[in-house]
N, C-alpha and C positions, 0 to 999 in steps of 0.2 A: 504494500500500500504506500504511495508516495504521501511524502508530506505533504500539507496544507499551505503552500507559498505564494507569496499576490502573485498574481498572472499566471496561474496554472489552470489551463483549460480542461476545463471534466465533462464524461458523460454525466448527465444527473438529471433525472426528471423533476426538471422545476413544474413545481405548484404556479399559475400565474395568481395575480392578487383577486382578479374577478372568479378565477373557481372558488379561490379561499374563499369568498365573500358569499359564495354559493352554496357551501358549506362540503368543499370537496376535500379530501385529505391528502390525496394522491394526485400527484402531474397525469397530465392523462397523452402524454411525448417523451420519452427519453431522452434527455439536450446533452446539444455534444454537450466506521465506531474509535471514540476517546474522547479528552475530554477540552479541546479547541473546539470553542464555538467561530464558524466561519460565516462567510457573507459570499453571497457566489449572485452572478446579476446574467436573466438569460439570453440567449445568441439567437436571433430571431430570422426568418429572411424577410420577415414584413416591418416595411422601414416606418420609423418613429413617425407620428402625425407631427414632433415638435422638433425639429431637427437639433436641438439643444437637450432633449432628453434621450439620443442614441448615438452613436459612434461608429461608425461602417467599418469592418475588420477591411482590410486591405487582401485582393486578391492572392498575389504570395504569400502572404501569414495566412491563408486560410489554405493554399494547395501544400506548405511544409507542416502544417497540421494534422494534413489527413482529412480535412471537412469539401463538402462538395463547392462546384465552382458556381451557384445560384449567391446572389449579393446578398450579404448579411450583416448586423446591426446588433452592437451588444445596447440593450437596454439599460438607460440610466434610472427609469422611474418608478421600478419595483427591484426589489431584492428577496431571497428567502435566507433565513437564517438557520442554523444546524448544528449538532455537537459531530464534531470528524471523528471518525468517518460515520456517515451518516445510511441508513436504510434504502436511500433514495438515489447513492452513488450505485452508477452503472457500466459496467465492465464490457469491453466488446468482445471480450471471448469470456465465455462461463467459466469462473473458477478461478480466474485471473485478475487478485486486486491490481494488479500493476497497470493494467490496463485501461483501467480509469481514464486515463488520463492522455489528451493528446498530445501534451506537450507543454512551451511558453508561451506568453502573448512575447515580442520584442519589449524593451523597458519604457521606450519612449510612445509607444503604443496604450503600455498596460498605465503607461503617469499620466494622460490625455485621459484616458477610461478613470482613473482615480480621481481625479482634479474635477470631470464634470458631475461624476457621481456623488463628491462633496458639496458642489455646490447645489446640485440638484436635493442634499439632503439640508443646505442652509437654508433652501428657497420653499423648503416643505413641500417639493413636487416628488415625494418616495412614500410607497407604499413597503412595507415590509411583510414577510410572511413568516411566521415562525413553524416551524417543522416539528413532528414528532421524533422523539428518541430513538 
């Protein structure tokens, strides 16, 4: 199981905030256990209605990832939160925690992603979702 480090991309079925609201407990999509509670925000290909609350992964960071070549957008405006490793991490081969994981964001990537996700949480535009154990 890899550690929990900013800009590491996982599979993980995020919950979005509107199921939570729905009363759903479980993501109902795969996206690309202890005791770090993390913050993971999801990779969408439907781009933000607020172009201030998403961030367009760049085509190369998305084919040295292993993610498909359709345009995608990390979401600033919701988050789910979790204790690592979590119920809800998702492995591409069965049996395989290592696998979690596709990889890095680049640093200058993943500080763009941090800085609007900040401020999106100054501006009170974040829904958060907190996850089961």
């Amino acid at each position: 199981m890899p550690d929990p480090i900013p800009g590491l991309v996982v599979r993980y079925s995020y919950l979005w905030l509107d199921e939570y609201r729905q009363g759903q407990e479980e993501g109902t999509k795969d996206r690309p256990e202890g005791e770090r509670v993390v913050t993971v925000l999801p990779v969408t290909h439907t781009p933000p209605l607020d172009r201030n609350l998403g961030v367009e992964l760049p085509p190369a960071t998305k084919h040295r990832l292993g993610l498909d070549e359709a345009r995608s957008w990390t979401v600033l405006s919701e988050a789910n939160r979790f204790i690592w490793p979590g119920p809800d991490l998702r492995p591409a081969r069965p049996g395989d925690a290592a696998t979690i994981a596709f990889g890095m964001l680049p640093y200058r990537l993943f500080e763009t992603i941090r800085q609007r996700f900040l401020a999106a949480i100054r501006a009170r535009h974040l829904g958060i979702v907190p996850r089961s154990q």
